[in-house]
C-alpha positions as CSV (number, residue, x, y, z in Angstrom):
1,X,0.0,0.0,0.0
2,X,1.2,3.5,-1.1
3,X,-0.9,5.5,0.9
4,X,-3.2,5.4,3.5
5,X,-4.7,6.6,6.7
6,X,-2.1,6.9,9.7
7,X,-3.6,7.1,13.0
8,X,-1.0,8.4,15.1
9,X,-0.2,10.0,18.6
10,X,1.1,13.6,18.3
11,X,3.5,14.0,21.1
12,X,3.3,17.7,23.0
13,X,5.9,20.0,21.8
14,X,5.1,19.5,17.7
15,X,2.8,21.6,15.8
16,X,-0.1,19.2,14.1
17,X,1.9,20.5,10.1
18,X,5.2,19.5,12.0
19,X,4.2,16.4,12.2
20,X,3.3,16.3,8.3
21,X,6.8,17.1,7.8
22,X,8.0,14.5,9.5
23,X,5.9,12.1,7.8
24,X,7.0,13.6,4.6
25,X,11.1,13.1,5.2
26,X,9.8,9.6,6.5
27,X,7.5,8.3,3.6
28,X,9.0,10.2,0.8
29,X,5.3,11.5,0.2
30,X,4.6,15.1,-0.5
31,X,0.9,14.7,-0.3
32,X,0.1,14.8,3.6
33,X,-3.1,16.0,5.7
34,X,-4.4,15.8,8.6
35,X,-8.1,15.6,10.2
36,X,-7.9,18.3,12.7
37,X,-5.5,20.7,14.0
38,X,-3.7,19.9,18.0
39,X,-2.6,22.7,19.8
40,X,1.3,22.2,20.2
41,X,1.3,21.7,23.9
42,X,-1.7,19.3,23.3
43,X,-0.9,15.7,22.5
44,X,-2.8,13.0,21.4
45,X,-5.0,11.2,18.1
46,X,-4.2,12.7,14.8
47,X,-5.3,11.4,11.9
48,X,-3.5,12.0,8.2
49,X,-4.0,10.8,5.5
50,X,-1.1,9.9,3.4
51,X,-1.2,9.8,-0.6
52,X,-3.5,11.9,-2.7
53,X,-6.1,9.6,-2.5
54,X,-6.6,9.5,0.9
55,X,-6.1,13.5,1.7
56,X,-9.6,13.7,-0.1
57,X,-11.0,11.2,2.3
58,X,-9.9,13.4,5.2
59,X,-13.3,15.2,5.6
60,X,-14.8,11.8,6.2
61,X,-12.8,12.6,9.6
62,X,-12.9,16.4,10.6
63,X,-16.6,17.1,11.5
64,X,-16.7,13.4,14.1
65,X,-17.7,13.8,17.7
66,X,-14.2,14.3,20.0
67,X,-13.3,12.9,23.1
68,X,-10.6,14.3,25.2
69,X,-8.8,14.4,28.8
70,X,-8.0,17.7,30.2
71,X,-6.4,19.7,33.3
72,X,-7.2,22.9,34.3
73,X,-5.5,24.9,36.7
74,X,-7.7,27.5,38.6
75,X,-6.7,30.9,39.9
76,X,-5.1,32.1,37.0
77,X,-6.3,33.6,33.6
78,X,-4.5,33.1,30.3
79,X,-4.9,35.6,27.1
80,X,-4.3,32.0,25.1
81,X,-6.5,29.9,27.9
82,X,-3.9,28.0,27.9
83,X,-0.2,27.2,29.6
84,X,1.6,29.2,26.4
85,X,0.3,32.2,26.6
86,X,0.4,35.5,29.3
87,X,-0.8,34.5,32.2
88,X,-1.9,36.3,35.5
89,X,-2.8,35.2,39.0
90,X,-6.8,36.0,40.1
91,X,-7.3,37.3,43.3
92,X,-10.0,34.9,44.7
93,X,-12.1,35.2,48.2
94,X,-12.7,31.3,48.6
95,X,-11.6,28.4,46.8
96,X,-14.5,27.0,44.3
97,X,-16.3,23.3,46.5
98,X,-16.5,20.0,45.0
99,X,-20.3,21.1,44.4
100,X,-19.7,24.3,43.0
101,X,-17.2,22.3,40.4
102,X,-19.8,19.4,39.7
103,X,-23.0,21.9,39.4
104,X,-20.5,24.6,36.9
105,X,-19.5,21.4,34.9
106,X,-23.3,20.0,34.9
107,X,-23.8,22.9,32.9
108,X,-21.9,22.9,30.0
109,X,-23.6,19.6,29.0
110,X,-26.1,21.1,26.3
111,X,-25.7,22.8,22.9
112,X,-24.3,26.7,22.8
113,X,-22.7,29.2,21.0
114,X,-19.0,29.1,22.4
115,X,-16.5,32.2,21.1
116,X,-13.0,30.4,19.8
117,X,-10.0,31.7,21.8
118,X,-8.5,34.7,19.9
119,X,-5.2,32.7,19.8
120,X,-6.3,29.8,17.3
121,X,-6.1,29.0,13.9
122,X,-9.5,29.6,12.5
123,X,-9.8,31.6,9.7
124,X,-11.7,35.2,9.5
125,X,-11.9,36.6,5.9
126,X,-8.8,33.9,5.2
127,X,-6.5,34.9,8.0
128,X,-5.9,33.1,10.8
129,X,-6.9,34.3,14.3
130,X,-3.2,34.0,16.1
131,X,-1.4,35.8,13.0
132,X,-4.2,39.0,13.4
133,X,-4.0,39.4,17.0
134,X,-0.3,38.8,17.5
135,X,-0.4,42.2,14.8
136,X,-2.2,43.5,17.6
137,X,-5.7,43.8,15.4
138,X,-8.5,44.3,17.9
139,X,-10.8,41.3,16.9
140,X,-14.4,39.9,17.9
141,X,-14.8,36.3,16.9
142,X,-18.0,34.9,16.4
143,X,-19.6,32.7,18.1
144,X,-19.8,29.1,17.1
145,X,-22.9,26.3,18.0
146,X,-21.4,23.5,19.5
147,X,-22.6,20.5,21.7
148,X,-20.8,19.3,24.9
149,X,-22.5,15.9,25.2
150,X,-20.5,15.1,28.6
151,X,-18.2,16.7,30.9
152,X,-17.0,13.7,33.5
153,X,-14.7,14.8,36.4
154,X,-11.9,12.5,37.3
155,X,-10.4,14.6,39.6
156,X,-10.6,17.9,41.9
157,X,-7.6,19.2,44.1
158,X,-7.3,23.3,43.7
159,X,-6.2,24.4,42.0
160,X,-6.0,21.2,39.3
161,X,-9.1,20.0,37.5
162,X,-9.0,16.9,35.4
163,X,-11.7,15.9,33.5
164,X,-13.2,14.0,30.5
165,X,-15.1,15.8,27.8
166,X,-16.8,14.4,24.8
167,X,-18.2,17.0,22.4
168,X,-19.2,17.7,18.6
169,X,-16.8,18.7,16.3
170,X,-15.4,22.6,16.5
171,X,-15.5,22.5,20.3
172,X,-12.8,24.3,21.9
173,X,-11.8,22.9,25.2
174,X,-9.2,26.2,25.7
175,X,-12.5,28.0,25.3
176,X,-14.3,25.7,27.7
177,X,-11.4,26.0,30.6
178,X,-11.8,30.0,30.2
179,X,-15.6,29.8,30.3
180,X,-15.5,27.0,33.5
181,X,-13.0,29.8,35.8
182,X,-15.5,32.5,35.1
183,X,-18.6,30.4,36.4
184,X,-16.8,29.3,39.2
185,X,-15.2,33.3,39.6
186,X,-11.8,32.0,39.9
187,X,-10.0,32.4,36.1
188,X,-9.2,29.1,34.9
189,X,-6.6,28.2,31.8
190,X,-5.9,24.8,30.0
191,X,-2.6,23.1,31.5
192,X,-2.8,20.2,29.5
193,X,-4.9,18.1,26.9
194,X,-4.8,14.7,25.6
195,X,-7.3,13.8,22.6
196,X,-8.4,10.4,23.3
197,X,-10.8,10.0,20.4
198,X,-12.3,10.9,17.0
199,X,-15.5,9.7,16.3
200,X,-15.1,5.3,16.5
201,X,-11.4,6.1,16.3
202,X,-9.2,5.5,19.8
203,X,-5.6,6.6,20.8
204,X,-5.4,3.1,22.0
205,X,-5.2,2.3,18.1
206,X,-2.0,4.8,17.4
207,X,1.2,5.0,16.9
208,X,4.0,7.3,18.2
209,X,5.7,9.2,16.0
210,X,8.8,7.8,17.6
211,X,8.4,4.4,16.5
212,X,7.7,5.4,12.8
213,X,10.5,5.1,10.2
214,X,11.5,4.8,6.5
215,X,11.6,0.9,6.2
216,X,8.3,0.2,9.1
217,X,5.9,3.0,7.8
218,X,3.2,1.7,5.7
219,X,2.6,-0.8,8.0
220,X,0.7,1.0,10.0
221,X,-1.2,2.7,7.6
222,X,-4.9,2.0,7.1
223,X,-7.8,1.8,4.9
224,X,-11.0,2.5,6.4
């Protein structure tokens, strides 16, 4: 097989088109996608397809249901919502109750419009969010429509939250830290995220980029 889909686990660190470079100066294949942008501090399921044939199967892919396994860390704000960007300390008069936490989390279990982070790469008029406000362009994004379907905690010690989210596609979960510190009036950002799952598709089914190379490759592609 010459091409194919690669499900693979992006480590943190790489940007989701460093990772089709990689796979390029592995496979010898200029014709690389992927299925859905990671954050670079985010790791976790990426899914490219490899070969001209299979690029234009990608969409098949990008508008799934996610599933992913995030921290939060209260007390603090974040002008990315997450760990990378500028982030300041909230003054806060009592620490948020395991109650408070489950009730704010019940919450975001329904459809709404969410507003992207200003720092991402969606497009507005064909320019990408992060290049306009890093030029210091004083932007509003729209709000999108998503659907959280479940937000499970696994875990509360201020000021870490871990928890387990499974929403539709276009949910930001940068955008859902952000919006969980100011129902809880604390300021929350995004320390770290882990996509578990697209659609049927598992991290348990990946490789690591570490274990790829030029003679073992395509052994690990599929055709779904």
């Amino acid at each position: 097989m010459n091409g194919g889909f690669l499900f693979l686990k992006k480590p943190a660190g790489m940007t989701s088109h460093d990772v089709v470079d990689k796979l390029r100066e592995i496979s010898g294949i200029k014709k690389i996608g992927h299925s859905g942008t990671l954050d670079p501090f985010a790791e976790g399921l990426l899914i490219l397809g490899i070969g001209k044939q299979f690029t234009k199967k990608l969409s098949l892919f990008q508008k799934e249901d996610k599933e992913y396994l995030a921290k939060i860390k209260l007390g603090f704000v974040s002008n990315t919502f997450d760990k990378t960007g500028q982030i300041k300390e909230v003054t806060i008069k009592k620490k948020p109750t395991l109650k408070e936490v489950l009730e704010i989390l019940k919450s975001f279990e329904t459809e709404f419009e969410q507003v992207p982070p200003l720092f991402s790469a969606k497009k507005i008029k064909g320019k990408k969010l992060y290049e306009m406000a890093r030029k210091g362009f004083n932007i509003k994004p729209k709000p999108q429509k998503v659907k959280i379907y479940q937000v499970k905690l696994l875990n509360y010690q201020f000021p870490y939250l871990t928890i387990r989210v499974r929403c539709s596609f276009g949910t930001y979960i940068r955008s859902l830290a952000n919006d969980i510190g100011e129902k809880l009036k604390c300021g929350a950002y995004l320390e770290e995220l882990l996509r578990e799952k697209i659609g049927e598709f598992s991290l348990k089914d990946a490789v690591s980029l570490s274990e790829l190379n030029k003679r073992n490759w395509k052994s690990f592609l599929k055709n779904v």
